[in-house]
N, C-alpha and C positions, 0 to 999 in steps of 0.2 A: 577592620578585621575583628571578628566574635573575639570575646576573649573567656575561657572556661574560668570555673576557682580551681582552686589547687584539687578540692575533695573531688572533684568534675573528675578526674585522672586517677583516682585511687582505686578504684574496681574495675578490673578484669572482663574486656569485654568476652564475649561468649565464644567458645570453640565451636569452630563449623566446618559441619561434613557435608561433603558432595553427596546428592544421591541423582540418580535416574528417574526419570519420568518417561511414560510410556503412553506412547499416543497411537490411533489406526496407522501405520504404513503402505498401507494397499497403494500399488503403483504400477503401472503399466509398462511391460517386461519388454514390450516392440512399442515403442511409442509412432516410430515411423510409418511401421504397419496398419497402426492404429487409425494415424490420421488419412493415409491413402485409403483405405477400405469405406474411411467416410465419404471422404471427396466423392470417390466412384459413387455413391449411392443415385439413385436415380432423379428424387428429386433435388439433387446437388447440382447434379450432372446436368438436364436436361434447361438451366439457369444459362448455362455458357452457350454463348454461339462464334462459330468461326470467325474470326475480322476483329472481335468485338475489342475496346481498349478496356481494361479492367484494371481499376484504382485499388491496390491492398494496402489496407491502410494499418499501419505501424506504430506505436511509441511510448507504449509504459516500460516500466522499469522493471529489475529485476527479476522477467520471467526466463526460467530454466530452460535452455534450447530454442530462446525465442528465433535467432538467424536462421537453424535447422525447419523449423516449423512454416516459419516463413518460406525458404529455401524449397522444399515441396509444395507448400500451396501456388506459387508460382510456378514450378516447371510443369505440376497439374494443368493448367490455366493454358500454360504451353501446348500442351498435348494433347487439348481441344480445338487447338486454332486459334485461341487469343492472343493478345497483347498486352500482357499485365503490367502493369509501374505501381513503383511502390510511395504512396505519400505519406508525411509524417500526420501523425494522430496524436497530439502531446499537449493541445492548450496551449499555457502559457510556458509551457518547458522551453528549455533551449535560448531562454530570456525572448520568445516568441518571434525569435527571427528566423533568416532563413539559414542564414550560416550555422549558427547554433543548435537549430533541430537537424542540420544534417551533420554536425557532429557528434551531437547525442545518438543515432541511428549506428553512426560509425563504432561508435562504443559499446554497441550492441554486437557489432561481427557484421551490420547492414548497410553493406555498399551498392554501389553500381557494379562494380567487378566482382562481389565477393557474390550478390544475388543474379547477376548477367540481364537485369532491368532497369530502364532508368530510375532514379531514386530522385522524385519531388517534393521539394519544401518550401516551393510557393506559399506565403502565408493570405495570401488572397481570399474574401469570402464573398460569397452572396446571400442574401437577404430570402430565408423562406419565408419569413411570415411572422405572426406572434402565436406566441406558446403562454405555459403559464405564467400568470401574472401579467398578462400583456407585453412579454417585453419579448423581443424579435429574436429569431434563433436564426444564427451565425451559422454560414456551412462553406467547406472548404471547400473553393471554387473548381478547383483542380480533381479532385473527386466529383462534383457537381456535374460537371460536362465531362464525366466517363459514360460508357455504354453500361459499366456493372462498377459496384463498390461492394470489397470485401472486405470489412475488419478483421482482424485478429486480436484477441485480449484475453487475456485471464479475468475469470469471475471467482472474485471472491470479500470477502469484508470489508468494509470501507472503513476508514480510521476517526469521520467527523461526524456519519453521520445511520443511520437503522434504517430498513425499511424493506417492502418486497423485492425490490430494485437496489443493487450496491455498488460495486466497483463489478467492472466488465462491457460485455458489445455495447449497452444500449449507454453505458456512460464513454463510451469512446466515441459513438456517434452525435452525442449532443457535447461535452466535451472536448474531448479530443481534436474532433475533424472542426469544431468552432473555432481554432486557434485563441487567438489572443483576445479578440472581440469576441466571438461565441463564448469563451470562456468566463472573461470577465461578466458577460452575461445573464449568466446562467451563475454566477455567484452571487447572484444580487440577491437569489432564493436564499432566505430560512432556512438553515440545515434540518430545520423539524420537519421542512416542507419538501427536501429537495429530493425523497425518493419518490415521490409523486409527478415533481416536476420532470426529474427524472422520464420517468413513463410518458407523459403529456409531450412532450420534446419529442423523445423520441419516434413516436405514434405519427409525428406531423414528418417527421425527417424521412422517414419508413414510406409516408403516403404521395411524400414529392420529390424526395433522392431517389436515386436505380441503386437502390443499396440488392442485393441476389443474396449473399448471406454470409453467415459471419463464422468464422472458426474461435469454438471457447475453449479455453485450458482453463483445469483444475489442478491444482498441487495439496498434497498432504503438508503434514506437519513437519515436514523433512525439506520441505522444497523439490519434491522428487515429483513428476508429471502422473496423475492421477486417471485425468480424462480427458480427451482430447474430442473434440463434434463440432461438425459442421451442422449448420441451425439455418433454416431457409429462413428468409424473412418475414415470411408471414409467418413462424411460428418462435421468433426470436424472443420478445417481450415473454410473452407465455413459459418457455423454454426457461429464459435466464430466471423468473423467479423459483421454480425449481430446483436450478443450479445451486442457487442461492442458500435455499434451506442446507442442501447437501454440505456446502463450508463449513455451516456452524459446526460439524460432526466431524470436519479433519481437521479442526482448527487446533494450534496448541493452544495449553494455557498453563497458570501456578496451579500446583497441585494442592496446595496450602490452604487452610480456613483461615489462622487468623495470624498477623504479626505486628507486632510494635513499625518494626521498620522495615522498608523493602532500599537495596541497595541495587541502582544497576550501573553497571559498568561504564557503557556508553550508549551514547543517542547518533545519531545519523540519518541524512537524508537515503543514503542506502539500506541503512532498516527500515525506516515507511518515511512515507510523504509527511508526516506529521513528527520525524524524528523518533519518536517512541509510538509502536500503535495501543489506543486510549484502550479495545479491547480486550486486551492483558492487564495493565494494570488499572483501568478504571478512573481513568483522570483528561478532563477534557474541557476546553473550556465552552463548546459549542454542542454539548451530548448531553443525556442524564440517564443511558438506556442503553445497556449492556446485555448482551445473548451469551456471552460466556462465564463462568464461574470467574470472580476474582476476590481472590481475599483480601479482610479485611483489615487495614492499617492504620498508623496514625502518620508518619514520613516517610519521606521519598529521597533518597540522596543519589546523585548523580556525579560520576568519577572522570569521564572522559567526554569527548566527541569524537565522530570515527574522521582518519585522514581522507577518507572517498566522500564526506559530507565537506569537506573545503571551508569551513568554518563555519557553513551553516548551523546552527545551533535550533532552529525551529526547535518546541518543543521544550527548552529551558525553563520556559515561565509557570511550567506546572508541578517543577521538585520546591522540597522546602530548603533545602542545602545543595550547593554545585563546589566542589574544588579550585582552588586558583588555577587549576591546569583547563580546566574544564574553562574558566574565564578566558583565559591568556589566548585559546585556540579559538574562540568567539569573531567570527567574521561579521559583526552587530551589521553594516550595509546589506550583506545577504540576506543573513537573519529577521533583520528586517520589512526587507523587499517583498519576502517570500510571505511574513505573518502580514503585510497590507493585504498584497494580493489576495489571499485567503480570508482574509478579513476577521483573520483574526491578532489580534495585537498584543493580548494578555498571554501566548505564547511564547512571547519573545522576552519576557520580563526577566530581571535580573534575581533572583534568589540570593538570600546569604552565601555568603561566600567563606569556608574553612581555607585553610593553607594545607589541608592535606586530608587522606582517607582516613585518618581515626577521629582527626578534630572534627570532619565530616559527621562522622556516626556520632562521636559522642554530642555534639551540640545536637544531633536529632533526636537521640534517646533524651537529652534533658528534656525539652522541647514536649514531650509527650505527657501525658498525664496516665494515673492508677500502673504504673510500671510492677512489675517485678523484679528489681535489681537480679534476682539471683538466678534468674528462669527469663530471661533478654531474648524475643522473639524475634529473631533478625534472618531475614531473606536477602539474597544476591545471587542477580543473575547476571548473565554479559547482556544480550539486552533481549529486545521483544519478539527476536527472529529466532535465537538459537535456548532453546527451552529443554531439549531433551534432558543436560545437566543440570543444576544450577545447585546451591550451596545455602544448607539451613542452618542455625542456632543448635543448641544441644537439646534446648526444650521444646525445637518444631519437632524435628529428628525423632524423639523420644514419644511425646504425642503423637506423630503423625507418620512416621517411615518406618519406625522399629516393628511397630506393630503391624505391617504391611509384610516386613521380613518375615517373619513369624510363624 
């Protein structure tokens, strides 16, 4: 356990205020409408034939009205004369079984009963071919042998890694629908290399899967539904780098240029895949290339883990200081499972450890170098998702918000 000196406790950490941050809100006022108006389009439309069985393929996390979105692209499908079933698209989620990715589905609002389609998560694949780097791309057998496959995924910033290609359709299709095997796969790429690999994958899956097209969501900085479009396939890859650019521009971030310390509340597998997304604050072990503004710091202290992260802790190994609460809640088997998989491992490291939130801060502010005891530059946020508050020092505040007031 750190142990401070007595003069360590003698100054006054810094009074802090809340202020607001203000980001684009633009969001789509009929989202349902939105996405039916698409579907009908003709080169949508004219992809479906009567009889046909149609694979919609399902399984990231976190998106807003994903069951609903779902929910219409299916009875759409319906009302063409298809037969659509929905398979999971999740990699190595769900610890890459079948039980499990039909659990996680469930957790979603996406059943058999609650969608009136069967719901597959056969983790089965077949063998397309090799992609980049020579190594074989993995494709979910069960989608494979449909007459059409439609993904649905939100496109937006990826947490490990930059490039024209991010999180979205063409990473659910090499991803995703890879399962466990595809998955593992396809991380054997360099994350300097893997939006390329990315496109290259996909390009071959597009050329030999009945993939007909894919439906992309956008969400603002709110988590509120942005854009919703169906994307034929042949103009999928084209389309999502487009997509792509648009995120950087609703993405939230710190409004802040510079601070001694940044404090966030809690990390979680329900905030991002990476527990905290590097994005925001700038910290990654597998990255060096950021598209968003973030300021600039010297520590990092972390106070909790969320109870929806299950002890998962991903994302630990890149604070300078963690809480004993922050330890005690540490599911280190998880934790760990999660940073092999990913292949990253320096994630999962243990940081110093305080007995609590001041000893936290104060061993950080020691820790730092050229301080200004009297003008203590300290940011907190809850974490990387919920941005619109968050809580500054008196001398961010005074440099940076007052005069915004003004």
């Amino acid at each position: 356990m750190p142990i401070l000196l007595p003069e360590d406790y003698e100054y006054k950490l810094p009074k802090m205020y809340t202020v607001h941050q203000h980001f684009p809100d633009d969001c789509l006022e009929n989202p349902e409408e939105v996405l039916k108006n698409s579907l009908s389009r003709e080169e949508i439309r004219i992809l479906v034939k009567p009889g046909m069985k149609i694979a919609v393929a399902v399984g990231s996390r976190g998106i807003t009205g994903i069951s609903r979105i779902v929910k219409i692209t299916v009875e759409y499908l319906k009302e063409l004369g298809a037969s659509p079933f929905i398979v999971s698209a999740m990699g190595s989620h769900g610890g890459g079984t079948k039980e499990g990715q039909r659990e996680v589905l469930a957790g979603y609002g996406i059943t058999e009963k609650a969608m009136g389609v069967p719901v597959v998560t056969d983790t089965d694949t077949v063998d397309l071919g090799t992609g980049k780097g020579g190594r074989h791309v993995w494709f979910d057998s069960a989608a494979y042998h449909a007459d059409l496959i439609v993904p649905i995924n939100r496109v937006k910033l990826h947490t490990d890694f930059v490039g024209e290609l991010q999180s979205g359709l063409c990473k659910m299709l090499v991803i995703g629908l890879g399962n466990q095997k595809g998955c593992s796969a396809a991380h054997e790429t360099d994350f300097q290399e893997f939006s390329d690999m990315l496109e290259q994958n996909a390009g071959l899956i597009l050329e030999k899967a009945p993939v007909g097209f894919g439906v992309a969501i956008m969400e603002n900085a709110f988590d509120q539904t942005c854009l919703l479009e169906a994307i034929p396939a042949s103009r999928m890859i084209a389309r999502e780098k487009e997509l792509v650019k648009q995120c950087v521009k609703r993405m939230p971030y710190i409004q802040v240029k510079k601070a001694d310390v940044v404090i966030v509340e809690e990390i979680g597998k329900d905030v991002s895949g990476a527990g905290f997304d590097p994005n925001i604050l700038g910290r990654s072990t597998v990255r060096n290339k950021y598209l968003l503004p973030i300021p600039e710091f010297q520590r990092m202290v972390l106070l909790d883990v969320t109870e929806a992260s299950h002890g998962n802790a991903i994302g630990v190994g890149l604070f300078d200081v963690i809480t004993e609460k922050v330890f005690s809640k540490m599911d280190r088997k998880a934790t760990y499972a999660n940073a092999i998989a990913c292949k990253c491992i320096l994630d999962a490291r243990i940081p110093m450890i305080a007995k609590d939130e001041e000893e936290a801060v104060r061993i950080a502010v020691k820790s730092c170098r050229n301080l200004d005891m009297e003008k203590l530059r300290i940011i907190r946020i809850k974490n990387t998702l919920q941005l619109e508050e968050i809580q500054v020092s008196e001398a961010i505040y005074r440099d940076e918000f007052a005069r915004r007031a003004e």
